[in-house]
C-alpha positions, 0 to 999 in steps of 0.5 A, spaced: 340 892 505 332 891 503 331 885 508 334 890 514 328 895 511 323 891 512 325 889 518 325 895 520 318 897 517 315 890 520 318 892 528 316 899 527 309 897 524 308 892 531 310 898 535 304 901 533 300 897 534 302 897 541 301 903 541 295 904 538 292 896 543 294 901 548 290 908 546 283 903 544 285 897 547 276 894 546 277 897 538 282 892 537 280 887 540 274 887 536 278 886 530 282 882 533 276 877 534 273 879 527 280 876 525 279 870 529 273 868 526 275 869 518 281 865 520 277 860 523 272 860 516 278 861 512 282 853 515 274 850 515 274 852 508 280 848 505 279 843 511 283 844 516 276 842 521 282 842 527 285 849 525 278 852 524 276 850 531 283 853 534 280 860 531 273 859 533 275 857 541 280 864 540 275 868 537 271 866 543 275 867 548 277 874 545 270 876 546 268 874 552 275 878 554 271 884 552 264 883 553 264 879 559 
């Protein structure tokens, strides 16, 4: 019974995040490079080079989607 409330608030958290890409979609995005970035500093921290360089490539790609 938990488990199916959980599910329940992870589906509904999602859909509001829908939601919410769809009302300020360049807001978002924003975060979701910042996001990236840390990932990124997060994976070459622990020395996961190839991972941190995935998340860097991401970033990127998020922000040039913006700004470009």
């Amino acid at each position: 019974m938990k488990s199916l409330m959980i599910i329940t608030a992870i589906f509904q958290a999602l859909v509001q995040m829908k939601n919410w890409f769809m009302r300020f979609p360049t807001i978002l995005q924003a975060c979701e490079c910042i996001i990236e970035m840390l990932r990124g500093q997060y994976a070459h921290s622990v020395g996961c080079y190839h991972e941190a360089a995935f998340h860097f490539i991401e970033a990127v790609k998020v922000y040039i989607y913006i700004y470009v």
